[in-house]
N, C-alpha and C positions, 0 to 999 in steps of 0.2 A: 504494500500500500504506500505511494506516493506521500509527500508529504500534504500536501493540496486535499486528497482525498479525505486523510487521517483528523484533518481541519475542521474539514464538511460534519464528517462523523461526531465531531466530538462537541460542537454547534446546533447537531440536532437531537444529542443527547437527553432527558426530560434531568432538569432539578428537582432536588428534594424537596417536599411541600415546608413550608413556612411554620413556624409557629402560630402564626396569627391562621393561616389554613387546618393546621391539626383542630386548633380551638373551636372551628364551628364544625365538630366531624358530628357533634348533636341536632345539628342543621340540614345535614345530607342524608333524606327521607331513603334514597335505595342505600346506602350504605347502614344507616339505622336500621334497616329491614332485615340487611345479612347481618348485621348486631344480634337480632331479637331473634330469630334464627337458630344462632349458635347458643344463644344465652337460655331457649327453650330446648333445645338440645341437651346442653349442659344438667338444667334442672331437671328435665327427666331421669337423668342419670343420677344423680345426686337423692332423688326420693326411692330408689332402688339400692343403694348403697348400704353397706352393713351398718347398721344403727353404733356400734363401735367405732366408725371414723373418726379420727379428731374433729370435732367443733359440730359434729353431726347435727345434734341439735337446730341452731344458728344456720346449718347449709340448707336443711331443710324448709325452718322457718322461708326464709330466702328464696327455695327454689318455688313454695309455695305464691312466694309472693309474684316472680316472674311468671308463673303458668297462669296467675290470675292478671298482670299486668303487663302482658309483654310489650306495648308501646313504650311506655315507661322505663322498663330493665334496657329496652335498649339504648334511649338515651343516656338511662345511668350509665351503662356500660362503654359509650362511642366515646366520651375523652378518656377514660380510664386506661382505655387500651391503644390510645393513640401514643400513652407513654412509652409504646414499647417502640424502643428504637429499629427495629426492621419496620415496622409500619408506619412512623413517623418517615421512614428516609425513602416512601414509594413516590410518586412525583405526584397522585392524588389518591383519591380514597377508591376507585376504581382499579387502580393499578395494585391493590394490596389483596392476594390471592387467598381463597376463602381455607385454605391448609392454614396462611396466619393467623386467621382472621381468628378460625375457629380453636388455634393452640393458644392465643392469648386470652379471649372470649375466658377459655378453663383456667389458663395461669394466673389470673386478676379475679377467679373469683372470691375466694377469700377475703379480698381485701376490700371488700364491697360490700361485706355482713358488717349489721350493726353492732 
């Protein structure tokens, strides 16, 4: 590849979204949608889970509240998970593939119990 070429290429590369773009990821209705999605996903999983889990309690509580409020859990959930630096550094909320989507969606749920 020419240097000319490598130019071209590197010009039409996509930047990383912005902080001030992570911050309205609660704003972007199909991305909240694959939010609520994974977050109903999740909660499913989580009221089948051995009543022995840590914090079981607490997750359940939780997952109950997501199966009864999934619009909601996914806004909670859309800046939460914007923290994680692989889906902060996609160029928008489209380009962040639903594998991340859905391994953070689980990794941040914790942290999201009252």
């Amino acid at each position: 590849m020419d240097r000319r070429s490598w130019l071209s290429t590197i010009r039409k590369a996509k930047k990383p979204m912005t902080a001030l773009q992570a911050s309205q990821a609660d704003q972007d209705t199909d991305f909240v949608n694959r939010i609520k999605y994974f977050a109903v996903k999740a909660a499913v999983a989580v009221t089948t889970e051995d009543p022995r889990t840590a914090k079981h309690s607490e997750r359940d509580a939780f997952a109950r509240f997501i199966l009864m409020n999934p619009v909601e859990a996914g806004r909670r959930f859309a800046l939460v998970v914007m923290t994680n630096s692989t889906l902060f550094a996609a160029s928008d909320f489209a380009a962040i593939t639903d594998g991340d989507l859905e391994f953070t969606v689980n990794s941040v749920y914790n942290s999201l119990l009252s």
